[in-house]
Structures are given as C-alpha cells and as structure tokens.
TORKOL-4160 file (C-alpha; in steps of 0.2 Angstrom, whole numbers, padded with zeros to 4 digits, m for minus):
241
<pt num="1" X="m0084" Y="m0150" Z="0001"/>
<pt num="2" X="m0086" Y="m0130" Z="0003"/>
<pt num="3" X="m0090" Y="m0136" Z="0020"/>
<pt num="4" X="m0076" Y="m0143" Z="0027"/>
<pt num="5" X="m0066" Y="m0132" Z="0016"/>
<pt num="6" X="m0075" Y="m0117" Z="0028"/>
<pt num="7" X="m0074" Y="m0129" Z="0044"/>
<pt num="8" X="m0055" Y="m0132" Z="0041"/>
<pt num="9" X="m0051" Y="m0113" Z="0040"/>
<pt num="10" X="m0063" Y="m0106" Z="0056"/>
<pt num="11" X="m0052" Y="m0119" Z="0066"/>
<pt num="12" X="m0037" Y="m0111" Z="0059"/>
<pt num="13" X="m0042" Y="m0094" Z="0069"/>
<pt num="14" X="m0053" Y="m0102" Z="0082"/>
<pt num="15" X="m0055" Y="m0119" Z="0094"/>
<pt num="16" X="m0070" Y="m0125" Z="0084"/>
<pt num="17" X="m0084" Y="m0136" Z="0093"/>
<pt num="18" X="m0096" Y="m0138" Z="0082"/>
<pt num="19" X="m0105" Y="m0130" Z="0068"/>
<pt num="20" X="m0123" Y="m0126" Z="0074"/>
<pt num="21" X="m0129" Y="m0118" Z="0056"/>
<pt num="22" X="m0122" Y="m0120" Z="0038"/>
<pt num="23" X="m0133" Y="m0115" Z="0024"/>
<pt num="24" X="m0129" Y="m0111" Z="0003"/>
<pt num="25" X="m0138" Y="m0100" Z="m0006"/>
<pt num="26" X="m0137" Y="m0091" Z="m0024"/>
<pt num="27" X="m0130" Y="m0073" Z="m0013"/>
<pt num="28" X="m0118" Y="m0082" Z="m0001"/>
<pt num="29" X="m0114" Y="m0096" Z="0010"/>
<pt num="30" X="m0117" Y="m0093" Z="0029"/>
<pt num="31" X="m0111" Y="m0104" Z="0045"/>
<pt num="32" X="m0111" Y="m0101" Z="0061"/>
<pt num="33" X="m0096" Y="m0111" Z="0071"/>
<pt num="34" X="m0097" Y="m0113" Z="0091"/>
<pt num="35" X="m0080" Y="m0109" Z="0097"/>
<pt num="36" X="m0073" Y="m0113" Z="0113"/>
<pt num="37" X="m0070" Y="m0097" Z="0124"/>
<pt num="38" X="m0060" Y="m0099" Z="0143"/>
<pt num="39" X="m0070" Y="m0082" Z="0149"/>
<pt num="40" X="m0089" Y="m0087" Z="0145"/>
<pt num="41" X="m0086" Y="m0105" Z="0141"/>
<pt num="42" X="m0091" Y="m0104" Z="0122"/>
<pt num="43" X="m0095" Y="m0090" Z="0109"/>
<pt num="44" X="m0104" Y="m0091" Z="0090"/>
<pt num="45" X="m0095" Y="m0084" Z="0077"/>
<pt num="46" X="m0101" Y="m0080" Z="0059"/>
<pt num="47" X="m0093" Y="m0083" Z="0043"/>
<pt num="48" X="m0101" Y="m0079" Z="0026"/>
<pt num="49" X="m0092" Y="m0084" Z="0009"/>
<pt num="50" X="m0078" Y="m0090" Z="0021"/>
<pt num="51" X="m0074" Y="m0072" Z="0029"/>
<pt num="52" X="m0075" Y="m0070" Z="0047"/>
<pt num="53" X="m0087" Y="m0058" Z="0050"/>
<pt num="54" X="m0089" Y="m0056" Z="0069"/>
<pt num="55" X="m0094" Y="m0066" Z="0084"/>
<pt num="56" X="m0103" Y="m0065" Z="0099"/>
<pt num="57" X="m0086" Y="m0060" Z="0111"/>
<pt num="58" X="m0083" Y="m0043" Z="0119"/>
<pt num="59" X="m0073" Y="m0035" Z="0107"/>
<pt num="60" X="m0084" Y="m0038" Z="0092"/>
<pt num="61" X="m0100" Y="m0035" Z="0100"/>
<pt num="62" X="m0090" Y="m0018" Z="0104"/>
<pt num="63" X="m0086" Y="m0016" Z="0087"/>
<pt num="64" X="m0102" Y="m0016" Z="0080"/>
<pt num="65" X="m0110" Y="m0007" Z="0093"/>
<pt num="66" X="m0099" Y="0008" Z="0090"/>
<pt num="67" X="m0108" Y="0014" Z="0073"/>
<pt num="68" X="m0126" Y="0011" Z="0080"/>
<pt num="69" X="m0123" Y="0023" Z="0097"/>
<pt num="70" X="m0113" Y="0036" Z="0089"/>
<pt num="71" X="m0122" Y="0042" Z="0076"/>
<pt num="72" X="m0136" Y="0047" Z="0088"/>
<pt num="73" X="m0124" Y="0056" Z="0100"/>
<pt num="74" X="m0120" Y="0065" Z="0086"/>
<pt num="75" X="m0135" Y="0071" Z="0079"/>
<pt num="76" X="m0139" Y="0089" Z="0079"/>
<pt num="77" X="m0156" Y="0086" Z="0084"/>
<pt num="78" X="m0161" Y="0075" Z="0101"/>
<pt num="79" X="m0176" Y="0079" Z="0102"/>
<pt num="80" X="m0185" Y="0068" Z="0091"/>
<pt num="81" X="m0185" Y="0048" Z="0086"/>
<pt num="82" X="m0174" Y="0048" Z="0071"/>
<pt num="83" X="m0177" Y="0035" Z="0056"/>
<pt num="84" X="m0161" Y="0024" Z="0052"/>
<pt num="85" X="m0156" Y="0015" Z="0038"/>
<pt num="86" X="m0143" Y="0000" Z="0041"/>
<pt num="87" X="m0136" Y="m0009" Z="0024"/>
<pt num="88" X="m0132" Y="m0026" Z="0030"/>
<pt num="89" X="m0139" Y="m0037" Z="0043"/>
<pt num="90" X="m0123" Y="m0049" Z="0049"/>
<pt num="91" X="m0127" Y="m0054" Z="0065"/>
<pt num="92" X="m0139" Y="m0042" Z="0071"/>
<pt num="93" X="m0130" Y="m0032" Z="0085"/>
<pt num="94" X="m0128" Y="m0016" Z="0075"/>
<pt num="95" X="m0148" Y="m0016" Z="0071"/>
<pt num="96" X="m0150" Y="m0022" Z="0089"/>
<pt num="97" X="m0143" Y="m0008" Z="0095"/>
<pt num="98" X="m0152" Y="0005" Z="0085"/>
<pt num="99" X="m0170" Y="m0002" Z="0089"/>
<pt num="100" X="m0166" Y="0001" Z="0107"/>
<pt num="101" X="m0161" Y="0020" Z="0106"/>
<pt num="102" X="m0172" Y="0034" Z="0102"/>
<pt num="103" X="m0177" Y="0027" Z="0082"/>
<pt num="104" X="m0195" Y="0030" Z="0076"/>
<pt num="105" X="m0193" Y="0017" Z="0063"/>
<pt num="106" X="m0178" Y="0006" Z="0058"/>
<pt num="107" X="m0174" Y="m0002" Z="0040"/>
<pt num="108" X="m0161" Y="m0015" Z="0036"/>
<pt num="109" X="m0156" Y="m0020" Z="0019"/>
<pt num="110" X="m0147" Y="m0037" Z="0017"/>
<pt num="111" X="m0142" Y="m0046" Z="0002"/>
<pt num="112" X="m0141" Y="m0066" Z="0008"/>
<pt num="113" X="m0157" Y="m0070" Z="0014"/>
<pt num="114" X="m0150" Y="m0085" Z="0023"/>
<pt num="115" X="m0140" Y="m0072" Z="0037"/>
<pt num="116" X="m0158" Y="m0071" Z="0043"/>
<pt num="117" X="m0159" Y="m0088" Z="0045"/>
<pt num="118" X="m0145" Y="m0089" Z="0058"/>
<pt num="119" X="m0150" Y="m0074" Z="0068"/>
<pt num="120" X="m0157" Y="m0088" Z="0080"/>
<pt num="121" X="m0140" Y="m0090" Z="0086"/>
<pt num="122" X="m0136" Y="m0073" Z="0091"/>
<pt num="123" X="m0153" Y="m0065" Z="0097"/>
<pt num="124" X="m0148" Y="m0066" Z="0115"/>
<pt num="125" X="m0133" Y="m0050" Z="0109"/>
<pt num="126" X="m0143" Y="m0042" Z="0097"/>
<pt num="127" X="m0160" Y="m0039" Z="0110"/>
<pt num="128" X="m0172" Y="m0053" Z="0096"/>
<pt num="129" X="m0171" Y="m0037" Z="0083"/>
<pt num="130" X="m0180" Y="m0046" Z="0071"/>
<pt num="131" X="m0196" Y="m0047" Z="0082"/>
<pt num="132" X="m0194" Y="m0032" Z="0085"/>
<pt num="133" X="m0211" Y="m0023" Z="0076"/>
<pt num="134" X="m0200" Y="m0006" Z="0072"/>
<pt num="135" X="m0187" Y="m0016" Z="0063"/>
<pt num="136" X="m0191" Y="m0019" Z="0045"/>
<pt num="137" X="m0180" Y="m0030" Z="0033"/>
<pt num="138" X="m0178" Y="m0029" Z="0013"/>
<pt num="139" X="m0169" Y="m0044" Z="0005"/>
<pt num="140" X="m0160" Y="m0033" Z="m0008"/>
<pt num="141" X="m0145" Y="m0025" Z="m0014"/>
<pt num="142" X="m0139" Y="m0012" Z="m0005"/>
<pt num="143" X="m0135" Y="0001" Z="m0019"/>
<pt num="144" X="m0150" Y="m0006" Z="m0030"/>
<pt num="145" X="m0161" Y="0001" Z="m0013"/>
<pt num="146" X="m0152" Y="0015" Z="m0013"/>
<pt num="147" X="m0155" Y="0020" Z="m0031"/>
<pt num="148" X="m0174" Y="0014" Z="m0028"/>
<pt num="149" X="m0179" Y="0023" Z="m0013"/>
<pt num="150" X="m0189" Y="0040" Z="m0011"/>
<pt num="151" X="m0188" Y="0039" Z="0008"/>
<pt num="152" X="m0176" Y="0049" Z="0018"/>
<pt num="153" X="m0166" Y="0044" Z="0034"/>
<pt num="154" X="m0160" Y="0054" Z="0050"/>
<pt num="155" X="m0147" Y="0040" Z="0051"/>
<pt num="156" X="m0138" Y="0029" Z="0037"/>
<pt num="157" X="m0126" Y="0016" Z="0045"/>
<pt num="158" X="m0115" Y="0004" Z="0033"/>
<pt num="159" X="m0114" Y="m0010" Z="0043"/>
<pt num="160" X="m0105" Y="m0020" Z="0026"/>
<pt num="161" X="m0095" Y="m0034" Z="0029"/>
<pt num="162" X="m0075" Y="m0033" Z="0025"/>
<pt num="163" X="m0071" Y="m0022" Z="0012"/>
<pt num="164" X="m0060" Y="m0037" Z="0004"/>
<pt num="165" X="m0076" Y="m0047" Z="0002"/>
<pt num="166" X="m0081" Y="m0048" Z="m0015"/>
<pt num="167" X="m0099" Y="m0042" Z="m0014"/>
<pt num="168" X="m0094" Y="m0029" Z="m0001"/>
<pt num="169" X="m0080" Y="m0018" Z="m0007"/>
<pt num="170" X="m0092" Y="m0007" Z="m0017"/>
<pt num="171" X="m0100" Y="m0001" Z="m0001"/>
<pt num="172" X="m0082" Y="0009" Z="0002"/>
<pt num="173" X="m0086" Y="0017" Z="m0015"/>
<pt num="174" X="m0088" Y="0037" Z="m0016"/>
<pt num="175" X="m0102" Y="0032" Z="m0028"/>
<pt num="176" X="m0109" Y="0023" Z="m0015"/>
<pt num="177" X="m0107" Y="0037" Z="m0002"/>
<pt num="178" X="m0115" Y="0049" Z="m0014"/>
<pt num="179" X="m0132" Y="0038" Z="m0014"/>
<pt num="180" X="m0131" Y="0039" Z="0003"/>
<pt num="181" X="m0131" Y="0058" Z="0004"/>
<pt num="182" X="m0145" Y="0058" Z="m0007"/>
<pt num="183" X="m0156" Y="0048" Z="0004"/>
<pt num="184" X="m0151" Y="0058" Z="0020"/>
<pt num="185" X="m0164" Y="0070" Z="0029"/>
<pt num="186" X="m0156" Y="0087" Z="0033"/>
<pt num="187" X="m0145" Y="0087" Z="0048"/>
<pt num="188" X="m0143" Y="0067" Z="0044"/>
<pt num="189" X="m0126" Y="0058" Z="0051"/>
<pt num="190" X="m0118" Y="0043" Z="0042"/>
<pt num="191" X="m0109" Y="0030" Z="0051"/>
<pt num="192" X="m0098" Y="0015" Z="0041"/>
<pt num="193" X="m0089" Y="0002" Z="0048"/>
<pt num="194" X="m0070" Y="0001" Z="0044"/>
<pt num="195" X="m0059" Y="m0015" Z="0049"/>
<pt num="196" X="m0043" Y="m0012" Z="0052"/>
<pt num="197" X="m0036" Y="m0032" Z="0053"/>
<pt num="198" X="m0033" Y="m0040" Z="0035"/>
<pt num="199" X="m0034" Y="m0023" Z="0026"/>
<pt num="200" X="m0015" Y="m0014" Z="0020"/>
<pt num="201" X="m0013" Y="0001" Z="0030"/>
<pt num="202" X="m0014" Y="0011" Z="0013"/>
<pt num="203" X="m0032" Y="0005" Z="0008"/>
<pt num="204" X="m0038" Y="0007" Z="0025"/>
<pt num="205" X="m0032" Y="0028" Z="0022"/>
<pt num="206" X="m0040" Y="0025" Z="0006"/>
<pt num="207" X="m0057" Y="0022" Z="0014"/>
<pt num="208" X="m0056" Y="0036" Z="0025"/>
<pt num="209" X="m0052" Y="0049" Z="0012"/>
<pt num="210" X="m0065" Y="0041" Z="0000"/>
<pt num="211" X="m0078" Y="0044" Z="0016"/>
<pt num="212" X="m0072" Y="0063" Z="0017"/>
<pt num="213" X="m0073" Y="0066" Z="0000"/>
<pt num="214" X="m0094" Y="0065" Z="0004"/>
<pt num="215" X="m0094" Y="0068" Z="0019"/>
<pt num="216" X="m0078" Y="0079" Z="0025"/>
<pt num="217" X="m0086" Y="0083" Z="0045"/>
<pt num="218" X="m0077" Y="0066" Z="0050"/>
<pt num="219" X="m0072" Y="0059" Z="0065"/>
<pt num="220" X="m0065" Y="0041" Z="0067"/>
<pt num="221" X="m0067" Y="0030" Z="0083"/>
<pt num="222" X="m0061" Y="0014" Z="0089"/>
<pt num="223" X="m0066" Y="0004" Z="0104"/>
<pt num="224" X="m0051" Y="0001" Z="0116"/>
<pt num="225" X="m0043" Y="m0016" Z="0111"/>
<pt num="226" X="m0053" Y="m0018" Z="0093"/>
<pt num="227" X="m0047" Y="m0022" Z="0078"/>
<pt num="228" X="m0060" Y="m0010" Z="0069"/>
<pt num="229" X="m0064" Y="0009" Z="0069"/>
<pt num="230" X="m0081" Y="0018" Z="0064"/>
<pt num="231" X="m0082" Y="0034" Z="0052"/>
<pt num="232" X="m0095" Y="0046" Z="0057"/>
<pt num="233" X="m0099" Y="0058" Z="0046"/>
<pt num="234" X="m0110" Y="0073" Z="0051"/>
<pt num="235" X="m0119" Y="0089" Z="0041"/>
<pt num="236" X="m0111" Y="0102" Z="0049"/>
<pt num="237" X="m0093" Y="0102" Z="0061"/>
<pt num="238" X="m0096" Y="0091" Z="0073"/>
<pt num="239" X="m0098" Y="0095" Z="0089"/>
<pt num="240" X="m0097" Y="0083" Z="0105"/>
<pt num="241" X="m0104" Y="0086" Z="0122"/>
C-alpha cells in the first residue's frame, strides 16, 4: 500500500516510532511520522507525496523561520504592521512566525487541504497559527491566487515545498516571480525558501539567478548548520542595520 511504501522510506532517513497521521487526498498524500530523537526524546516529521518536508527539530524549525524574520528586518518601512502573503502552509512554522511579528493581517495559500489537518501535530512550534484570528487560509493554487487577486502585500514569502516535488517546481519559475511582483505594495520584500540537500548544485544557481532576474537587490542567507538558504529580495539595495 502507498502507505507502507511512505512508512518504508521515512525509516530509511529516520528511526520511525509511529505514524500519528496519514491522510490521501485528490492534491497529495500527507503523514506525519514520530521519529525518535536522543536530544528531546522524539520529534514529528512531515512528508507529503512522499517528500520530506521538514520536522519539528532545530535545524528545520531554523530553516523555516529564516524567510518569516527576514523579510521584516528588511523592509524599508518599520514603522507600520505590514500584510504578508505566504504560498504554502506545510507545517505551519513559517506562518507561525509571521503572525507574531509586526503583521496587520496575514494570508496563506495552500493547495492540500489535508496539511491543515495535520497541523495538530505541530501547533506547539508554530504558536497554534491557525487559531490565530489574523491568519487567514485559501485552499487554492498558489499561481491560480496570484493571477486572481486585486490585493497587494508588504511581504510575499514562498514557503513551497522542494523544488523537485512535482506540484512545487513551478513556484521557482520567473513567471511565477513575476505574479509575485505584481501583487507587491511599494517598498515590498519577497522571501523564497531554497533547499540545498537533494538539488544538483547547478539547479540550485539556476534558482538563484531566476530570483534576480525579478528581483535583482538579493541577498541569500542560511542558518548555521542547515541544509537550506532563504532569497530575500528587496525594492531598492538592501540595506541592514
């Protein structure tokens, strides 16, 4: 079954215990193992259409922090609670992380509805951001959104799951970065998350110049130890405090 076939390859990369959630749908199967860890005693991880997506250790909460802190830091304007877009839920802790900083209102585009359904298992890492009444969630495609909306955001963060993933790798896109420069307010900054681990070195340069091609006031940042980086792409030279 496609669930043993999943099981068999999460114990490949981790010391499975159990799987506490495991769910198919017509967008994409979703399960959430519980993997032994000698730090903490155990963590969740979360797998959709088979890909590892992230987990509740310290590197990847890192990881996925990164994108929601920096594009805040970065903007030219502090003084005011800025509106964020985030395209792609996953587990949560990149939309957990933007509720609590200075965001007026916060919109999160995911295409499998049944991500939401394991949030449960990782609302202790990403602050409960789902009952959070500032957060707001379309079950949609993310470029289908994109083409649809008249709003405009102070912040767009890709939160997209791995660029090899077959209903992800057009998130990389320049076309795709180009719909997110329409949606931008003035003075906006654009945060995508890049892996770095399964991803030929060339593609990964491939993403980076794609990004500056649209947004060429780049800077690339990667948590100490972490197997993935985040582009941040700004309106003007960036300038860092």
């Amino acid at each position: 079954s496609l669930r043993s076939v999943l099981l068999s390859r999460a114990s490949r990369m981790f010391d499975i215990e159990k799987v506490r959630f495991f769910e198919e749908g017509p967008s994409g199967t979703v399960a959430v193992p519980q993997a032994k860890d000698p730090r903490v005693g155990f963590r969740q991880v979360l797998f959709i259409n088979g890909q590892h997506m992230g987990g509740s250790g310290v590197l990847s909460l890192r990881s996925f922090q990164l994108p929601a802190y920096l594009p805040f830091f970065l903007h030219q304007d502090h003084s005011r609670p800025k509106r964020v877009l985030v395209l792609a839920f996953g587990m949560g802790i990149t939309t957990g992380a933007i509720a609590g900083q200075n965001s007026q209102s916060v919109t999160c585009v995911e295409l499998v509805p049944e991500v939401l359904k394991a949030n449960r298992f990782f609302t202790h890492y990403n602050h409960n951001v789902l009952a959070n009444p500032k957060v707001k969630v379309y079950i949609e495609d993310a470029r289908n959104f994109l083409l649809a909306t008249r709003q405009k955001f102070d912040i767009v963060v890709l939160d997209a799951t791995h660029p090899r993933s077959g209903d992800s790798w057009m998130l990389y896109t320049q076309e795709c970065y180009q719909l997110v420069k329409r949606v931008l307010a003035p003075g906006g900054t654009v945060a995508q998350w890049v892996p770095i681990n399964m991803l030929e070195f060339q593609h990964y340069l491939s993403i980076i110049h794609t990004f500056g091609s649209v947004f060429p006031h780049l800077t690339l940042w990667q948590p100490p130890g972490s197997n993935s980086t985040a582009l941040v792409g700004t309106s003007g030279p960036t300038r860092i405090d």
